[in-house]
N, C-alpha and C positions, 0 to 999 in steps of 0.2 A: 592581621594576616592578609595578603594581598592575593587573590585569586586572579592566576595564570589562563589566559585563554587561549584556543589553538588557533595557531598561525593559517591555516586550510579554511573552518568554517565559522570561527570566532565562540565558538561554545566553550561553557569553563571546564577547566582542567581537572579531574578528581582522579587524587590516590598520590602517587609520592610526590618528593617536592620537585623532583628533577625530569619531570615529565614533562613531555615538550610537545605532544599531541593527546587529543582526548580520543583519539581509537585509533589499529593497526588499520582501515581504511582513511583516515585522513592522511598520517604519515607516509604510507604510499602514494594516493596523488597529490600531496605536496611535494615529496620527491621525483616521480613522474614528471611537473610539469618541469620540476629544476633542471633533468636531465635529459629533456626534450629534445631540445638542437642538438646536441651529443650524441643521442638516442636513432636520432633520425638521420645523422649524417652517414653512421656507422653501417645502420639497415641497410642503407639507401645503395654505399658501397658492396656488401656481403650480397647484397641483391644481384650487383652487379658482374661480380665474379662469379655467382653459383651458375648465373645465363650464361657466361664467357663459356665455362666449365662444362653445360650441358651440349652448346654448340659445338665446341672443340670434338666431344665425348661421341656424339651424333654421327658427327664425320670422317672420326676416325676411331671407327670400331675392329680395325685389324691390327693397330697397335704404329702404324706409319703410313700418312698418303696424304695427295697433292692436292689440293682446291682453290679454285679463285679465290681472289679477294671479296668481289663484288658476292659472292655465294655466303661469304660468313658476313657481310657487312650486311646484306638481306635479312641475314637468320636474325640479325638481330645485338651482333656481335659487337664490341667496343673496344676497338685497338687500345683503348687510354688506360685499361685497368686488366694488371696482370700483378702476379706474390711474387715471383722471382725471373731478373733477370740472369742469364749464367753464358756467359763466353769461352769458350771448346781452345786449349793449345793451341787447335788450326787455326784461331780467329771466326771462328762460327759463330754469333749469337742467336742464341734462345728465348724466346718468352713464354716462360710460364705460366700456367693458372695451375696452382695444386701441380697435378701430373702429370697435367695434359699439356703440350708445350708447343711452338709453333715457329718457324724460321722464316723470314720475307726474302720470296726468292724474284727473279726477275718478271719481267712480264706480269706483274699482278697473280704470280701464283705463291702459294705458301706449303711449305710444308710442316705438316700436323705430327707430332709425335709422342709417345706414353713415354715418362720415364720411368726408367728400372728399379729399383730398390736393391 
C-alpha cells in the first residue's frame, strides 16, 4: 500500500484513499496560494471601486452637483475604473460606479449624479 502525502507540508495522508490533504488547514493554504494572483487582482480592483464610490458618494450628497476634476483626482479618485458605462437618447454618457454616476463636462468640471431605481 503506498502512503500518499500532502502536497502543502509533505506529512502522510491518513483515512480514505481519495484524500488529497492531511487537514482542512493545509488544503486551505494550498489553495490560497493557487489562487493568489486571482485573489489579489480582484481585491485590488473592488478596492478600487469602493474608493471611486465613496468619493462620488462624499460629494454628491444631494443626489446631483458639479466638481472639479482636479477635486476628485485629489480625493483620490480614478477615472480608469467604473461598472457601467450608459449613453442617454440625447447622446449624453455616464460613468458609473454602482449608483453613483458622473458626466465629463467642459472646463474640467463633471457632473456627479445618484441613479434612480
Amino acid at each position: 500500500m503506498e502512503h500518499l502525502t500532502c502536497p502543502e507540508c509533505g506529512d502522510k495522508i491518513i483515512g480514505r484513499s481519495d484524500k488529497k490533504f492531511c487537514s482542512d488547514a493545509c488544503r486551505n493554504a494550498f489553495n490560497n496560494k493557487q489562487n493568489k494572483t486571482k485573489t489579489n487582482y480582484m481585491r485590488n480592483v473592488n478596492n478600487k471601486l469602493r474608493k471611486n464610490y465613496r468619493i462620488l458618494s462624499e460629494y454628491n450628497f444631494e443626489g446631483k452637483t458639479k466638481v472639479n476634476r482636479l477635486k476628485l483626482q485629489n480625493a483620490g479618485f480614478d477615472f480608469d475604473y467604473v461598472t457601467q458605462i450608459v449613453t442617454y437618447k440625447n447622446g449624453s454618457q455616464y460613468l458609473f460606479v454602482y449608483d453613483q454616476g458622473y458626466k465629463v463636462l467642459d472646463h474640467d468640471w463633471i457632473l456627479i449624479v445618484k441613479k434612480n431605481d
